[in-house]
C-alpha positions as CSV (number, residue, x, y, z in Angstrom):
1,X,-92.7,99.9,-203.7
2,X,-95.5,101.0,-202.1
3,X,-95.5,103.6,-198.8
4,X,-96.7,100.8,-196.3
5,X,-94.2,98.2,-197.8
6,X,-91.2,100.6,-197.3
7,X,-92.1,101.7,-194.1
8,X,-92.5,97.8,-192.8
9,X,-89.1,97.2,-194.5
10,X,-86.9,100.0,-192.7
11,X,-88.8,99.0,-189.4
12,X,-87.7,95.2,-190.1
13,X,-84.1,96.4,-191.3
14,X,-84.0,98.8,-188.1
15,X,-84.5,95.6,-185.8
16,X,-81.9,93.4,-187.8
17,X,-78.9,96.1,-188.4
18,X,-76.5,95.6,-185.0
19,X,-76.3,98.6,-183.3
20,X,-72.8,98.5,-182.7
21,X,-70.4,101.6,-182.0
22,X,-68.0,100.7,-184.1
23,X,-70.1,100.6,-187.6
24,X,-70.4,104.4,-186.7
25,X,-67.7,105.9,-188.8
26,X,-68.7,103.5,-191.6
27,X,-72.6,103.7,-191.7
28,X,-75.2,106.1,-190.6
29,X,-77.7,103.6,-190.0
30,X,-77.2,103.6,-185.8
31,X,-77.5,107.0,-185.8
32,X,-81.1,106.8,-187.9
33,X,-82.1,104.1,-185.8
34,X,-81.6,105.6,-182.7
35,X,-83.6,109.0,-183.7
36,X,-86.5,107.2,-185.2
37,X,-86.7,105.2,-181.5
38,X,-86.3,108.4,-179.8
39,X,-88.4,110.2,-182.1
40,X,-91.4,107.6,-182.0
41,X,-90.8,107.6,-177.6
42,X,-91.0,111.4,-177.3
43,X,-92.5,113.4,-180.6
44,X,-96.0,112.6,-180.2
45,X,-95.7,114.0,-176.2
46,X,-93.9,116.8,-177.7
47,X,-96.6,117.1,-180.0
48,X,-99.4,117.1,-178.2
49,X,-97.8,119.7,-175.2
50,X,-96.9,122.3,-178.0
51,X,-100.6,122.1,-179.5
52,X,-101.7,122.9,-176.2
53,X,-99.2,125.5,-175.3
54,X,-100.0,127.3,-179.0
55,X,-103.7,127.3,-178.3
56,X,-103.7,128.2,-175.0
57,X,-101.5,131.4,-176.3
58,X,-102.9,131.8,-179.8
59,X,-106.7,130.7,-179.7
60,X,-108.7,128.4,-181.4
61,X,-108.3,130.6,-184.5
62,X,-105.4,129.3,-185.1
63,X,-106.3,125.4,-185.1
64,X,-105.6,124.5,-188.7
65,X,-101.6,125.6,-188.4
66,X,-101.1,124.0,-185.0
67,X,-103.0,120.6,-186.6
68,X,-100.0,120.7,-189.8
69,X,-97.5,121.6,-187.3
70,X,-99.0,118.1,-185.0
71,X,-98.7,116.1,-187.9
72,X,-95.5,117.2,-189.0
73,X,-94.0,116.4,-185.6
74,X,-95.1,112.7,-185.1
75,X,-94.7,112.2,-189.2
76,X,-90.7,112.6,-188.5
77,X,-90.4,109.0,-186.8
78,X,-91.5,107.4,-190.0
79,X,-89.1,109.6,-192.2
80,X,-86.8,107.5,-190.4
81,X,-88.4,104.3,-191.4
82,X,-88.5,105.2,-194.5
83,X,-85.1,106.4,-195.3
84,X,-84.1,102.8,-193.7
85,X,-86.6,101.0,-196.0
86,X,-85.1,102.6,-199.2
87,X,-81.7,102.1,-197.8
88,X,-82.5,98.2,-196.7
89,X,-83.2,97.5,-200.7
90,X,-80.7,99.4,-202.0
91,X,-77.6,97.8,-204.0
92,X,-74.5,97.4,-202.3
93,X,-71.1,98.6,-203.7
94,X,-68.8,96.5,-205.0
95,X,-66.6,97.5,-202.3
96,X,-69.1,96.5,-199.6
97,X,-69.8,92.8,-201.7
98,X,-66.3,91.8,-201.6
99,X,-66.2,92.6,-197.8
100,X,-68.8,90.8,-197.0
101,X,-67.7,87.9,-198.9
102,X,-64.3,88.3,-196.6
103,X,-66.9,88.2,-193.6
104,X,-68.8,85.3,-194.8
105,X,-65.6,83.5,-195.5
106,X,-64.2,84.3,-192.0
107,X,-67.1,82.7,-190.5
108,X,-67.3,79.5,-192.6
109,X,-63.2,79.4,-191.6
110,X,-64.5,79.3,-187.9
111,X,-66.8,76.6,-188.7
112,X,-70.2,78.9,-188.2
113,X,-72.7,77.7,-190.8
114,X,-73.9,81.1,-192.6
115,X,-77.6,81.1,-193.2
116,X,-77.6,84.4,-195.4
117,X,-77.7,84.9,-199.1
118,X,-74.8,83.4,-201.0
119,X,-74.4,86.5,-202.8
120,X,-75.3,90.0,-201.0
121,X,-77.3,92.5,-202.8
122,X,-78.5,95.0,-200.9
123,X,-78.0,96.2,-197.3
124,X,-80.5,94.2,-195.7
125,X,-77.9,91.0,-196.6
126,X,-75.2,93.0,-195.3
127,X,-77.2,94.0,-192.0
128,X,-77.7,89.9,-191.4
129,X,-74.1,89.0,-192.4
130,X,-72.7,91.9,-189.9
131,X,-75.1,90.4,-187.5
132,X,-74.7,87.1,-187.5
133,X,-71.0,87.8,-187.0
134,X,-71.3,89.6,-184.4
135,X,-73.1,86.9,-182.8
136,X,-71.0,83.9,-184.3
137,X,-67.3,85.3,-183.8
138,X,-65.5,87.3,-181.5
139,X,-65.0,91.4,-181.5
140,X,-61.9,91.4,-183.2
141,X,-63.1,90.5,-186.2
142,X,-63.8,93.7,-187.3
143,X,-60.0,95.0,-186.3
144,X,-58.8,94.7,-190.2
145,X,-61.7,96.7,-191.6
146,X,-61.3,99.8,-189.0
């Protein structure tokens, strides 16, 4: 895949993953998604205040360093896209299938039409079939699986 394409996929997955406290212990994806909105709300402003700082202190001579140092800074937002991107399109374990097939089944017991992929592949399915139930069925579902 291409940069672009991955970054546009973790920002898509990032917005589809629910961001609930309970998927903690079980996935890191709240914790990356939570960084990469902090980081895109406050890096560039932390950027930007040490550039000044280290060139008011340092001089002009050192422009080049505190340029790289800029860049890294508001590049660490999109590491966090990017790790989701990979992480959206990457295969599911077997493990994780066959729970989300108990999911899916739970919800179509409860009459709620599921609008997702038959089969789940990749975490992006498992992001909409968590998310959907969340939305469909009430909080205890998720009581066997903790």
């Amino acid at each position: 895949m291409k940069l672009f394409t991955i970054l546009q996929a973790g920002r898509e997955y990032s917005q589809v993953w629910p961001g609930k406290t309970e998927l903690n212990a079980l996935f890191p994806e709240n914790k990356v998604i939570q960084f990469t909105a902090l980081g895109f709300r406050y890096l560039p402003v932390l950027a930007v205040l040490t550039a000044f700082l280290q060139l008011t202190l340092l001089g002009s001579d050192f422009t080049g360093p505190v340029l790289a140092m800029m860049l890294f800074i508001v590049s660490l937002p999109f590491q966090g896209w990017y790790w989701l991107g990979v992480r959206s399109s990457s295969r599911l374990s077997p493990a994780l299938v066959s729970w989300c097939r108990q999911i899916r089944q739970q919800m179509q017991d409860h009459g709620v039409d599921s609008q997702v992929a038959q089969e789940p592949r990749n975490y992006l399915d498992l992001a909409k079939i968590l998310s959907m139930a969340y939305k469909q069925l009430d909080k205890t579902f998720m009581q066997p699986w903790l």
